[in-house]
The first five atom37 places (N, CA, C, CB, O) and aatype in JSON, in Angstrom:
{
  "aatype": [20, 20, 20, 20, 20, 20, 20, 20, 20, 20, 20, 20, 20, 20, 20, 20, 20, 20, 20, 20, 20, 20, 20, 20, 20, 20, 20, 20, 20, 20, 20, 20, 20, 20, 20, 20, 20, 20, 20, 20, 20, 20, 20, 20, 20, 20, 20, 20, 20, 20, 20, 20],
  "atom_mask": [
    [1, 1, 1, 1, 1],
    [1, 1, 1, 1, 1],
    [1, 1, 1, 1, 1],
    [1, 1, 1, 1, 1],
    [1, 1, 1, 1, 1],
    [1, 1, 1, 1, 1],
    [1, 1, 1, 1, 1],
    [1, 1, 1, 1, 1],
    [1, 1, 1, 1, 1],
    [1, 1, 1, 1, 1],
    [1, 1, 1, 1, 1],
    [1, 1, 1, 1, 1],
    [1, 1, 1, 1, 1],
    [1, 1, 1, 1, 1],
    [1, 1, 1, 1, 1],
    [1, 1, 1, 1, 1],
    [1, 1, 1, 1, 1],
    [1, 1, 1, 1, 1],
    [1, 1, 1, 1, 1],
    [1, 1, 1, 1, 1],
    [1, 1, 1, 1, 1],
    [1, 1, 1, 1, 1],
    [1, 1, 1, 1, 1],
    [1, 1, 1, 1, 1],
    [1, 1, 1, 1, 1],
    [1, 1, 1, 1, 1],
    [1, 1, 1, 1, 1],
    [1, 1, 1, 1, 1],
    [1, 1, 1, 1, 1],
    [1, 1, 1, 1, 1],
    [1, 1, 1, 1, 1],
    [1, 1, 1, 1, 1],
    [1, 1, 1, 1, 1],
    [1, 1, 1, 1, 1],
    [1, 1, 1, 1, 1],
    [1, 1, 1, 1, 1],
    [1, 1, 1, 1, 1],
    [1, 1, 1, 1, 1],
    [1, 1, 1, 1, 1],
    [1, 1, 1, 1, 1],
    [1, 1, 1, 1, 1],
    [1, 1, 1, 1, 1],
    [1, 1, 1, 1, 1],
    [1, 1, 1, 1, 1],
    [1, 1, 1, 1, 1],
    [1, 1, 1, 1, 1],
    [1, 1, 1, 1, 1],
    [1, 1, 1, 1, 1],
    [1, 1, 1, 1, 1],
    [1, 1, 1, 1, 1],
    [1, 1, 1, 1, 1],
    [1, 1, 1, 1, 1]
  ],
  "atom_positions": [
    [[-7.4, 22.26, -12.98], [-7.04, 23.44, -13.74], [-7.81, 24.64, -13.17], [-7.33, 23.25, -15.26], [-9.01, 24.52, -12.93]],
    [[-7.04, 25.99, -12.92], [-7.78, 27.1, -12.32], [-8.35, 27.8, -13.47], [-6.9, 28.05, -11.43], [-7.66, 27.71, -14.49]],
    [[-9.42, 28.47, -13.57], [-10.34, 29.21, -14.49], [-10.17, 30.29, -13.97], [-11.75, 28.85, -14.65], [-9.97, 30.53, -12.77]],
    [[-10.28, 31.26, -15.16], [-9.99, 32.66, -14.67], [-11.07, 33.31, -14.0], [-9.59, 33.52, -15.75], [-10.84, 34.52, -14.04]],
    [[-12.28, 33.04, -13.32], [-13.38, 32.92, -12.54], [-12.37, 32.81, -10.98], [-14.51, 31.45, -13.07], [-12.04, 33.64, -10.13]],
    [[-12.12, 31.41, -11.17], [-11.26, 31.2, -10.24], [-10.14, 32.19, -9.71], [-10.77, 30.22, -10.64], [-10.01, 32.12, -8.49]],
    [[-9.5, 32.88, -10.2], [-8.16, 33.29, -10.26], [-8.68, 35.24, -9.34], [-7.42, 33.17, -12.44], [-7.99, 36.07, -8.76]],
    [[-10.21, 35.18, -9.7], [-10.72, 36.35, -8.47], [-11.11, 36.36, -7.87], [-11.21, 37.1, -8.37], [-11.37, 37.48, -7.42]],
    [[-11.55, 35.26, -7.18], [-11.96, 34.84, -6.02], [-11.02, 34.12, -4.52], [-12.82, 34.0, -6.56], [-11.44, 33.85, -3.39]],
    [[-9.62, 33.97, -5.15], [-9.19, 33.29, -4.27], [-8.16, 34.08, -3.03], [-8.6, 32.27, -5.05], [-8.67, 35.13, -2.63]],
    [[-7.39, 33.88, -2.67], [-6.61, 34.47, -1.68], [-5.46, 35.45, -1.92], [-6.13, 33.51, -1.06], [-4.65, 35.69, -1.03]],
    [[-5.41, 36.03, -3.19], [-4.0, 36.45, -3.84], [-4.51, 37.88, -4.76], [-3.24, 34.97, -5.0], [-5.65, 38.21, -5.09]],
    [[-3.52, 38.39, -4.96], [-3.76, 39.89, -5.81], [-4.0, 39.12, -7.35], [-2.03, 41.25, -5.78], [-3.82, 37.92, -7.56]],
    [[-4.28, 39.78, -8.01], [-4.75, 39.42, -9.67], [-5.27, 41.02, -10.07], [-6.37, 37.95, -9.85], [-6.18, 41.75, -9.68]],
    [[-4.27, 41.11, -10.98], [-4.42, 42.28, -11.69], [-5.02, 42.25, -13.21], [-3.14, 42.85, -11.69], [-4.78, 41.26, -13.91]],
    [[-5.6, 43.05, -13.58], [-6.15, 42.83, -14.18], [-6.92, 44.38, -15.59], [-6.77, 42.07, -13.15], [-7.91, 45.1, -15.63]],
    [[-5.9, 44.19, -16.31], [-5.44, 45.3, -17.37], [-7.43, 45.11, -18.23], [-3.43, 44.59, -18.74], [-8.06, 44.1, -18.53]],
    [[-7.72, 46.39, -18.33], [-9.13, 46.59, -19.05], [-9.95, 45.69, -18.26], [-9.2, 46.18, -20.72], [-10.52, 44.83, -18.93]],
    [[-10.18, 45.66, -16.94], [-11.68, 45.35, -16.08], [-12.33, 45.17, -16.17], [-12.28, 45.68, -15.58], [-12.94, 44.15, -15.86]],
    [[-12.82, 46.67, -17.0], [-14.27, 47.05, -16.79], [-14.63, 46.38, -18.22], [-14.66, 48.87, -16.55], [-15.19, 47.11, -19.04]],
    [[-14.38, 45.18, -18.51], [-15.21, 44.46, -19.47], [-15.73, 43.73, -18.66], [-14.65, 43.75, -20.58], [-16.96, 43.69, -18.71]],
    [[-14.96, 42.81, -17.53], [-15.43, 41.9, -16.79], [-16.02, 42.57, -15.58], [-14.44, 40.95, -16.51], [-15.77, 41.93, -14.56]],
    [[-16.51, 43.34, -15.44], [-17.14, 44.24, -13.99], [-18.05, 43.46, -13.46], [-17.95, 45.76, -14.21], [-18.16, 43.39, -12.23]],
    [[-18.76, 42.82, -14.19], [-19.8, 42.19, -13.22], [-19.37, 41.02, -12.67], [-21.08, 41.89, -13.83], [-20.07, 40.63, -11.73]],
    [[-18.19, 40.17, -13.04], [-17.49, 39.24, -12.44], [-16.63, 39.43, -11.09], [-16.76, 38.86, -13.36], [-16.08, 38.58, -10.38]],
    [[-16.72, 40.98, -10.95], [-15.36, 41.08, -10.05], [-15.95, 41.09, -8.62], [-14.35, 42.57, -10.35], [-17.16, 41.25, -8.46]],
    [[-14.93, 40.89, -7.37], [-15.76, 40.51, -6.17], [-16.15, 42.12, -5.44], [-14.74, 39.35, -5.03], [-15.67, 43.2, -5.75]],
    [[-16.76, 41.95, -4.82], [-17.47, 43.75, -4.1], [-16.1, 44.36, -3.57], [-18.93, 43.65, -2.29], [-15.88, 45.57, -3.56]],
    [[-15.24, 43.44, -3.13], [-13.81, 44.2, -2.27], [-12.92, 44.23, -3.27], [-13.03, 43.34, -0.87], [-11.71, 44.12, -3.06]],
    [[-13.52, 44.39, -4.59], [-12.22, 44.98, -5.72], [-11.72, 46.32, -5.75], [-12.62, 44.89, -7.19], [-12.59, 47.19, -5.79]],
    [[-10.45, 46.71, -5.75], [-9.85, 48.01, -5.63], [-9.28, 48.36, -6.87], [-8.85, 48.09, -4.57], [-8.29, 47.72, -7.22]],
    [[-9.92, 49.67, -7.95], [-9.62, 49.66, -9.25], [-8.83, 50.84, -8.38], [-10.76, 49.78, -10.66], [-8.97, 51.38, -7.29]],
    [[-7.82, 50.91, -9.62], [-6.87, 51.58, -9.88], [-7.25, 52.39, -11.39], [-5.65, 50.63, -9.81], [-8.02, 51.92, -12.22]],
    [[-6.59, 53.55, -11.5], [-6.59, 53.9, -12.85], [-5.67, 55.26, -13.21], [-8.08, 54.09, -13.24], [-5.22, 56.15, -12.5]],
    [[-5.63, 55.12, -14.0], [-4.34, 56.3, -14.28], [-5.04, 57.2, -15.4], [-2.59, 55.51, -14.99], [-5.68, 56.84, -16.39]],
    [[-4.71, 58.58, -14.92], [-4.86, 59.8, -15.75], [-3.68, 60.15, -16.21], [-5.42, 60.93, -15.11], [-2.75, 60.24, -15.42]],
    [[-3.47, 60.42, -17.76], [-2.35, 61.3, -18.12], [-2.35, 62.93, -18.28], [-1.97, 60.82, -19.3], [-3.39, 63.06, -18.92]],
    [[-1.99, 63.88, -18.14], [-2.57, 64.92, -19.03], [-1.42, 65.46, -19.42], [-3.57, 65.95, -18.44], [-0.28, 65.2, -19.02]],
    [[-1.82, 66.33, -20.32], [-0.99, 67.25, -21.27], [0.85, 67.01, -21.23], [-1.41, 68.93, -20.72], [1.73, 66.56, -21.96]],
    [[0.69, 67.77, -19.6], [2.18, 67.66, -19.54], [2.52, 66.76, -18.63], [2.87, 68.86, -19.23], [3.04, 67.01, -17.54]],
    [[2.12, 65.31, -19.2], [2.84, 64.0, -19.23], [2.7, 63.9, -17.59], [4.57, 64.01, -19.99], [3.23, 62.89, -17.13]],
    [[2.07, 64.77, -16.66], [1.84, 64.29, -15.36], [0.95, 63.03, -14.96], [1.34, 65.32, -14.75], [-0.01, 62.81, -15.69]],
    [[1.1, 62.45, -14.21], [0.26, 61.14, -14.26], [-0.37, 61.25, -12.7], [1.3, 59.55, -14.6], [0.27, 61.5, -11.68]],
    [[-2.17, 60.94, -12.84], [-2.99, 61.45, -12.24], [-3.45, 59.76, -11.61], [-3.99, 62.51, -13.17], [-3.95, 59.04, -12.47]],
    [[-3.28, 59.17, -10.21], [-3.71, 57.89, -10.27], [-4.81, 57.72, -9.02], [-2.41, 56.9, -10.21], [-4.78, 58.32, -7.94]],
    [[-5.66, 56.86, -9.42], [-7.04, 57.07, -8.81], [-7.24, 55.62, -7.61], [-8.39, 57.08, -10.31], [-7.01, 54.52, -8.14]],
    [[-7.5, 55.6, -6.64], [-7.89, 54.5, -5.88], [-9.01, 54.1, -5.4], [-7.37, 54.48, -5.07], [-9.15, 54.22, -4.19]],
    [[-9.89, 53.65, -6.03], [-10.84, 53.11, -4.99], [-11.27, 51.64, -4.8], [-11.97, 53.76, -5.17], [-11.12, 50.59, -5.41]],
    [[-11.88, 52.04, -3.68], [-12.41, 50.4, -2.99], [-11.8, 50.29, -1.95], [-12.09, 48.97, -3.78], [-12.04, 49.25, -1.35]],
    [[-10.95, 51.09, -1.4], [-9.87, 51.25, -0.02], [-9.92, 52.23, 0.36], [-8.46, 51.1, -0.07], [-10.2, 53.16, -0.39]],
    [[-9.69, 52.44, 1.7], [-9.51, 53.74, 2.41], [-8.24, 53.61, 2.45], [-10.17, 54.03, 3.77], [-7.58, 52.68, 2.91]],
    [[-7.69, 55.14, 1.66], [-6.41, 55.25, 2.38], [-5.54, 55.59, 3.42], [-6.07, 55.55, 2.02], [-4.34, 55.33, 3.34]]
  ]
}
């Protein structure tokens, strides 16, 4: 049975909605994503951990 320990460490994408509870679990080459909304409903989206 895979453990969700398991499931970030292995060879494959795993996404992963509210993170930053588990932050100290995640591996150093994790690439957060995050999204800004503002006012007028424009959506502002953030990358790091990658060069783009």
């Amino acid at each position: 049975m895979i453990g969700g320990v398991d499931l970030l460490y292995d060879n494959s994408v795993t996404i992963i909605e509210w993170s930053k509870k588990i932050q100290s679990l995640l591996p150093e080459e994790t690439i957060a994503v995050s999204i800004d909304i503002e006012e007028s409903g424009v959506r502002i989206f953030h990358i790091n951990g990658i060069e783009l």
